[in-house]
C-alpha positions in Angstrom: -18.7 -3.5 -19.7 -16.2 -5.2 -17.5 -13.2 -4.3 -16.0 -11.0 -4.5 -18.9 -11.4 -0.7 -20.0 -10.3 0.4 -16.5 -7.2 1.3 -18.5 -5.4 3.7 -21.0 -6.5 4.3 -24.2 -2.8 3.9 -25.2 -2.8 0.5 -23.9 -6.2 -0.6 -26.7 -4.1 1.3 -29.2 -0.9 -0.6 -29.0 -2.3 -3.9 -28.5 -5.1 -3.6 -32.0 -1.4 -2.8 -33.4 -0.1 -5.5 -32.5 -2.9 -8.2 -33.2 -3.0 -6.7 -36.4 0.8 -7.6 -37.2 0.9 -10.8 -35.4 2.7 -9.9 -32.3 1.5 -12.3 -30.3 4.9 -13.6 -29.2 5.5 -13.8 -25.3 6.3 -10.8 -23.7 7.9 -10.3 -20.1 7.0 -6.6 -18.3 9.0 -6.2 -15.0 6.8 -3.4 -12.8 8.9 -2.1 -10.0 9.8 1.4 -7.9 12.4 3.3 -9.5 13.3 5.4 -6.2 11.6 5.6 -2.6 10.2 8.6 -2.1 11.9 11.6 0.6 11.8 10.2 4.2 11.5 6.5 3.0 13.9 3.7 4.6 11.6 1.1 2.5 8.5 0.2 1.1 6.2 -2.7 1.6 4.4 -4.4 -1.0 0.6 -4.6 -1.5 -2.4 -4.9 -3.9 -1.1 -8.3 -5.0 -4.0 -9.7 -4.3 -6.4 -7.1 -6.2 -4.2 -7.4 -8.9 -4.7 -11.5 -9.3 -8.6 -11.1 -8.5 -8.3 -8.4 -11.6 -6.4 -11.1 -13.9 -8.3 -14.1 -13.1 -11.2 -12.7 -14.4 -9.8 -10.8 -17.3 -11.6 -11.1 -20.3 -12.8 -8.4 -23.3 -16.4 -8.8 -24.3 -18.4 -7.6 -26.8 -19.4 -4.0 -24.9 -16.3 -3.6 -24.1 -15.0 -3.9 -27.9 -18.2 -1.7 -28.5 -16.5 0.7 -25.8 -13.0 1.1 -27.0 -14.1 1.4 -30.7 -16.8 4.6 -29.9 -13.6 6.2 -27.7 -11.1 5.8 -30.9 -13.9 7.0 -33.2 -13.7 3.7 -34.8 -16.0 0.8 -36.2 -16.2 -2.0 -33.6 -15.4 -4.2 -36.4 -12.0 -3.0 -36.3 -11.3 -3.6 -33.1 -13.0 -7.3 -33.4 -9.9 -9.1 -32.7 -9.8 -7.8 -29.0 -12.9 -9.6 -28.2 -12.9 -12.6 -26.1 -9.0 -12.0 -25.2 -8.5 -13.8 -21.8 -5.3 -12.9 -19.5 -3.7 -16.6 -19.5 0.0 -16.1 -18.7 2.0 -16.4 -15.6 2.9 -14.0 -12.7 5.5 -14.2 -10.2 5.4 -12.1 -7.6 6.8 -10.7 -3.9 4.1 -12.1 -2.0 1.8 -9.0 0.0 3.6 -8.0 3.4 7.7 -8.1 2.1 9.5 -5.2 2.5 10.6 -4.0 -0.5 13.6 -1.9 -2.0 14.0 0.7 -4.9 14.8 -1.3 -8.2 13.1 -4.5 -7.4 10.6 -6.0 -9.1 7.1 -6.3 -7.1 5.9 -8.3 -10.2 7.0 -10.1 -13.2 4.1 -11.0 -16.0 4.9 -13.3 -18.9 2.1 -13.7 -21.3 1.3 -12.9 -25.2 1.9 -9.0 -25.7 -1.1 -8.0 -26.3 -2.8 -9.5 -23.0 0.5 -8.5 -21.0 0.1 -4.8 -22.5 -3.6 -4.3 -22.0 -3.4 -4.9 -18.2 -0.2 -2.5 -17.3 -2.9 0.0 -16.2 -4.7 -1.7 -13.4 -2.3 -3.0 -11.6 0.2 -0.1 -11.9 -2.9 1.6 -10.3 -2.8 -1.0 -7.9 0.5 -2.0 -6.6 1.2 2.1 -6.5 -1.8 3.0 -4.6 -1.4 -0.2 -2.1 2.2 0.0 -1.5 2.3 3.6 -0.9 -0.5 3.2 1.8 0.9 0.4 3.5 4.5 1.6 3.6 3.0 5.1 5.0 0.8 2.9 7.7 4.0 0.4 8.5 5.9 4.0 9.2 3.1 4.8 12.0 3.4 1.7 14.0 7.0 2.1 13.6 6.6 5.8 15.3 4.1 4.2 17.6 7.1 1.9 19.6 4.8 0.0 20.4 1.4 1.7 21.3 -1.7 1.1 19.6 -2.6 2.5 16.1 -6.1 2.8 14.8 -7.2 3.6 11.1 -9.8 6.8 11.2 -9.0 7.4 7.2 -11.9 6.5 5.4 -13.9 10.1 5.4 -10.6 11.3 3.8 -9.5 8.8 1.6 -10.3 9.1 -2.0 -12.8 7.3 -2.7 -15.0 4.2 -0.6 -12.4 1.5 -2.1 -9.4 3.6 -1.2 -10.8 3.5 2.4 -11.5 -0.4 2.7 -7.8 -0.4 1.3 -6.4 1.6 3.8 -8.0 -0.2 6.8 -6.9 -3.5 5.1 -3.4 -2.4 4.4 -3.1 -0.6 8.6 -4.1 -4.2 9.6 -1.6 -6.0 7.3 1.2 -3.7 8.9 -0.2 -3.8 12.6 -3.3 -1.5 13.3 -5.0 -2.7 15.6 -8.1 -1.5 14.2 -10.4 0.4 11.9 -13.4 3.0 11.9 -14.6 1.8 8.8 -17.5 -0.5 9.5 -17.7 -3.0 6.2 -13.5 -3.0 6.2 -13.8 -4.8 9.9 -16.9 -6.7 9.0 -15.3 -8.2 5.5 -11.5 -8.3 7.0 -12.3 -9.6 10.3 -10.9 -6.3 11.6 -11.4 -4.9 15.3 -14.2 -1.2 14.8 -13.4 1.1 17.0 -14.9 4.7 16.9 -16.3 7.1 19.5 -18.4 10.0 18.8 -18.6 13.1 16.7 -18.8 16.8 18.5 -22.0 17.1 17.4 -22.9 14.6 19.4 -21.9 16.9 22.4 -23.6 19.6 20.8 -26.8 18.3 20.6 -27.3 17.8 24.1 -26.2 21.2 24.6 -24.4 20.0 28.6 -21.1 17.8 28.0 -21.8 15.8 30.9 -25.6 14.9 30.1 -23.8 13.4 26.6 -21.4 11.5 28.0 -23.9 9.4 30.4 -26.7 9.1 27.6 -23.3 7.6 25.6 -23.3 5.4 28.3 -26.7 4.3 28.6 -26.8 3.3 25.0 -23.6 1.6 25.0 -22.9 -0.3 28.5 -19.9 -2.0 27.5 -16.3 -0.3 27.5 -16.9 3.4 26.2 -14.3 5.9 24.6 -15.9 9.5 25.7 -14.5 12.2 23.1 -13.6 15.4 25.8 -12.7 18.2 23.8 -15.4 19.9 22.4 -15.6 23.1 24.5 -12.9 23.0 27.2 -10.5 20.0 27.3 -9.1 20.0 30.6 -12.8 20.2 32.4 -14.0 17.9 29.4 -11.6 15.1 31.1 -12.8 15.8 34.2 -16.2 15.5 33.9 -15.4 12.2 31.8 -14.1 11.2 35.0 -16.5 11.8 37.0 -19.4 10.0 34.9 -16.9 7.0 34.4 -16.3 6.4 37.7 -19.6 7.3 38.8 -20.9 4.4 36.3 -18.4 1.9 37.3 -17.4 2.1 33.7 -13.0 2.8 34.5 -11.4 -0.4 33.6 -11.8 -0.4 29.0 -12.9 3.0 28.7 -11.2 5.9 27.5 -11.3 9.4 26.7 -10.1 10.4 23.2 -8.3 13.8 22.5 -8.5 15.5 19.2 -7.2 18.6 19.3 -4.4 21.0 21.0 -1.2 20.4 22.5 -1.5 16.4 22.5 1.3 16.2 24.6 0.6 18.8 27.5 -3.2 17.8 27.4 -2.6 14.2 27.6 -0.4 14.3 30.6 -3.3 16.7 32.2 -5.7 14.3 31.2 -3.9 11.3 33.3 -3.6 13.1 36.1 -6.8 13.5 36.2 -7.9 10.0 35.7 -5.3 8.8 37.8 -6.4 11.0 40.6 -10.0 9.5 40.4 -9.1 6.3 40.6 -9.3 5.8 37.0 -5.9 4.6 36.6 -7.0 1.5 33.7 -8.6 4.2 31.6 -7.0 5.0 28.2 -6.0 8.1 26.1 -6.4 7.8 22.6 -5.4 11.0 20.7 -6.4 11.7 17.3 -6.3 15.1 15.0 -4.5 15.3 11.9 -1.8 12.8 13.2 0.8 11.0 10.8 4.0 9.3 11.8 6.0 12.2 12.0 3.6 13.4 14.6 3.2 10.1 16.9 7.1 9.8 16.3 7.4 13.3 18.5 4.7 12.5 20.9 6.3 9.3 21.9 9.8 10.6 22.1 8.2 13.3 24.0 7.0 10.4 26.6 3.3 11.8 25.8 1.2 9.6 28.3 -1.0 8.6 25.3 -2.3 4.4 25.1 -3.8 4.4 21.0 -3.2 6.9 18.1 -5.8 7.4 16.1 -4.5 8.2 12.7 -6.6 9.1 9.4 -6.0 11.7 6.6 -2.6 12.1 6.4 -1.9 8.2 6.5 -5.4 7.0 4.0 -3.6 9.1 0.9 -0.4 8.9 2.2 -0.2 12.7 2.3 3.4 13.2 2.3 4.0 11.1 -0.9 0.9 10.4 -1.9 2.1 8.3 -5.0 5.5 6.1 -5.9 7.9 6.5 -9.1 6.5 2.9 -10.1 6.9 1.8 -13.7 5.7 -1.5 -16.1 9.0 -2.5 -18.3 9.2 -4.7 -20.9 12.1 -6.5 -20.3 11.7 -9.5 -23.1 9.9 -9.8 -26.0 9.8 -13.8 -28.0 13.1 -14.1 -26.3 14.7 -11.4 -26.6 15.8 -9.2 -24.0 14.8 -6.0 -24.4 15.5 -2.7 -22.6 14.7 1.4 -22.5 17.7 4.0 -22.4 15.9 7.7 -21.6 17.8 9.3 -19.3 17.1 8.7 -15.8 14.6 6.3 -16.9 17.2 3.2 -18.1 15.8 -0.3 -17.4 17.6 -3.8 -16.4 16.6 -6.0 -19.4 15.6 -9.8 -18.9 13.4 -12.2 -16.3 14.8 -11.2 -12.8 14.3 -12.8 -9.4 15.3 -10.8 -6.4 17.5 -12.3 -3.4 17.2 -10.9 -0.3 20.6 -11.6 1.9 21.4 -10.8 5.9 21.5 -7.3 6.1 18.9 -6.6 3.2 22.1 -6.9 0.8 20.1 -7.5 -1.7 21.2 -9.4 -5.3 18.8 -8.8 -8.5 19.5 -11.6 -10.7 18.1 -13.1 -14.1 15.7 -15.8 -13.1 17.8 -18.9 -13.9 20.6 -17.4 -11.9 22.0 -19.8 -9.3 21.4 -18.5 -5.8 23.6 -16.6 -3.5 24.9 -17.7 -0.9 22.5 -17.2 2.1 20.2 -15.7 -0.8 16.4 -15.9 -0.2 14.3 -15.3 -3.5 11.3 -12.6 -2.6 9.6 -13.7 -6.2 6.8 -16.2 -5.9 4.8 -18.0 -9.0 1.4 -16.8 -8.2 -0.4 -17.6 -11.5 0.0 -19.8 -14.4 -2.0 -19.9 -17.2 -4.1 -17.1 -16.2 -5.5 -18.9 -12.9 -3.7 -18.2 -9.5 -1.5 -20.9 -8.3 -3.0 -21.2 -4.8 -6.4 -20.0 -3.0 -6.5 -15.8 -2.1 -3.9 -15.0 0.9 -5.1 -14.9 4.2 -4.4 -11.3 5.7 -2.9 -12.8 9.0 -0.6 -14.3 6.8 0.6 -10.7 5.2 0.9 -9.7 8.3 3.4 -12.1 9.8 5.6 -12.0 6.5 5.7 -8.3 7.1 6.5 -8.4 11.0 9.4 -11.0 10.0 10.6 -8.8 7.4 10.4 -5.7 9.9 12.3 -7.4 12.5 15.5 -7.9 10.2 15.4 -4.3 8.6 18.7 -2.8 9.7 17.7 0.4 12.2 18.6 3.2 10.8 15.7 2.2 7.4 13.4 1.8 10.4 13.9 5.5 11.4 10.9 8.2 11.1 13.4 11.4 9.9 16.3 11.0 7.2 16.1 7.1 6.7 18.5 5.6 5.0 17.4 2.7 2.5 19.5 -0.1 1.9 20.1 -0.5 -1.8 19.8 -3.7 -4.2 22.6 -4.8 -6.3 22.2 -6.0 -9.6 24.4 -9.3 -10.3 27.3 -9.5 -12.9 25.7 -11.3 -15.4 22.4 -9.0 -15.2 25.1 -6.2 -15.8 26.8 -8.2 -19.0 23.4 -8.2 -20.6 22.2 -4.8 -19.8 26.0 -3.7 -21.4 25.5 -6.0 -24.0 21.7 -4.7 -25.3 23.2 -1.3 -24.6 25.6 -1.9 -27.3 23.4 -3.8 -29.7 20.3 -1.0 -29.5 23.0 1.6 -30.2 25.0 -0.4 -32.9 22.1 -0.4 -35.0 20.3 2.8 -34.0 22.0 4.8 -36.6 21.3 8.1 -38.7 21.2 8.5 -42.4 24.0 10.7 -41.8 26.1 7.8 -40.3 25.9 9.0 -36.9 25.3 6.8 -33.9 22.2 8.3 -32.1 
């Protein structure tokens, strides 16, 4: 069983339907963000590059025929025709690290319906998840002003996989490290981690823990100061640190109380032994909103440490994402629920100074000073170039960030620039508009 029934049944359903009546035609599905969620001045794209690992090796075998037919209480004989299908259509895409807006498409897929149908699952799973995670960590360093932010998500993440994501995605934004050991070994990410309470706890004396920490680890050491009384916790950190020689690289980490009033307690402290080049991290249920408060607050803090609230992005924990089709064997097709319409046709996306942004149809001329975010990543089922380094996410991203106007970049009550949609996009979404109702019509005569 591969990874092809990672999806809905729905999905099987419609595209034995459509094998069956010869609708093989190429098909265009447009997945994009209909709205940011609250407390959203953008969104950064991601899972890209699951999502073309996913389609490269795309293919229906025998179990998984054998698996869609016992699920629809069928024979696998009837669902025959979905064995050996392949994914071999092309992808364009906004490349991993671009800031994106509401409206515009992450991803465009043009391939035969079936194939462009059975796949909507996985990477709707995909892009949602990874965007939402990486526009929640980009929000943090934003908050951060420039301090250090560490990923601590992966206890609290839902599931292992979520976890490597959400290191990956913290690094792609600016993290300058992870807790999660096979994330940093297969990213080339920075660990960082200090120690649990219990490891206090089962010396039973704070002080004999700390230099035992020590002994076992020589180099640079973060001591964790909070488990029974914070303020004598940092002193007594102090005192083994400067007693070792161990100042300059070390740090203490706090994870609990008043951040604010115990960090500046704790760097008096230090300061006043000498220990001056040691850090604070702080860490404890932190989030963007939080750091955002701290460091307004000119909280003496060096690294935030920032895990559940950021690994399921627990303030919008998903995004209002959708997979369209937009074109079907030329045609240009689109939905009309309420609140749900779609744009029909291939689009590109320009992005202009400002973030004026111009969806277009894809042969559209560009604007002037119009840069197009949509990339051909794969043709004929096989990506276009090898997988993206993360380094290079990361600059895209810190480029994009730098040109965001300020008031998107804000922590409370952004405001999100908005895409336009050109004027011949808007002639032929008027123009399918009146075609899909011209001929929707009741037997009583009555337009629907």
């Amino acid at each position: 069983m591969s990874n092809a029934t990672s999806t809905d049944l729905y999905e099987v359903t419609m595209a034995q339907s459509y094998l069956s009546e010869g609708m093989t035609g190429s098909a265009t599905f447009s997945l994009f963000v209909r709205n940011l969620p609250p407390d959203r001045g953008f969104l950064v794209c991601a899972g890209l590059e699951s999502v073309l690992d996913f389609l490269s090796a795309y293919r229906v075998d025998a179990d998984d025929v054998d698996v869609f037919a016992s699920v629809m209480g069928r024979r696998p004989a009837d669902l025959a025709p979905l064995h050996g299908l392949e994914f071999s259509g092309e992808v364009r895409a906004v490349p991993e690290g671009h800031i994106v807006l509401a409206g515009e498409p992450l991803l465009e897929i043009t391939a035969p319906l079936p194939q462009a149908q059975l796949v909507e699952t996985y990477l709707l799973n995909q892009l949602n998840h990874q965007t939402a995670i990486a526009s929640k960590c980009a929000r943090c360093v934003l908050a951060a002003d420039g301090h250090q932010v560490v990923d601590f998500s992966m206890r609290r993440t839902h599931g292992i996989e979520a976890g490597h994501r959400a290191a990956r995605l913290g690094a792609m934004v600016g993290f300058a490290g992870t807790s999660n050991v096979v994330a940093a070994h297969s990213e080339g990410l920075s660990a960082v981690g200090t120690m649990a309470h219990s490891y206090i706890e089962a010396f039973g004396v704070e002080e004999d823990a700390f230099r035992a920490f020590a002994r076992s680890h020589p180099g640079p050491v973060t001591l964790l100061v909070d488990t029974y009384d914070t303020v004598a916790g940092v002193a007594t950190a102090a005192r083994v640190l400067r007693d070792l020689g161990l100042g300059p690289g070390c740090a203490i980490r706090l994870d609990s109380g008043d951040l604010g009033a115990l960090a500046v307690q704790a760097r008096t402290i230090l300061d006043a032994a000498g220990l001056q080049e040691t850090r604070i991290v702080a860490s404890g249920g932190l989030d963007e909103f939080a750091v955002d408060s701290l460091v307004r607050a000119g909280a003496p803090i060096d690294t935030y440490a920032v895990g559940t609230r950021i690994g399921v992005s627990a303030d919008a924990p998903y995004l209002d994402s959708a997979y369209k089709l937009v074109e079907y064997d030329g045609r240009p097709v689109m939905k009309l629920s309420s609140a749900k319409v779609t744009a029909p046709g291939r689009k590109q996306v320009f992005r202009r100074p400002g973030y004026a942004d111009l969806i277009t149809l894809i042969d559209e001329p560009a604007p002037p000073d119009g840069v197009p975010l949509l990339e051909p990543v794969m043709r004929e089922g096989r990506r276009v170039s090898e997988r993206a380094e993360l380094e290079t996410a990361r600059q895209r991203f810190g480029a994009d960030l730098a040109t965001l106007p300020a008031r998107a970049r804000t922590i409370c009550a952004p405001v999100a620039p908005k895409a336009e949609l050109s004027g011949l996009l808007s002639s032929l979404a008027a123009h399918v508009r009146g075609h899909i109702k011209k001929n929707l019509i009741t037997d009583a005569g009555e337009f629907i």
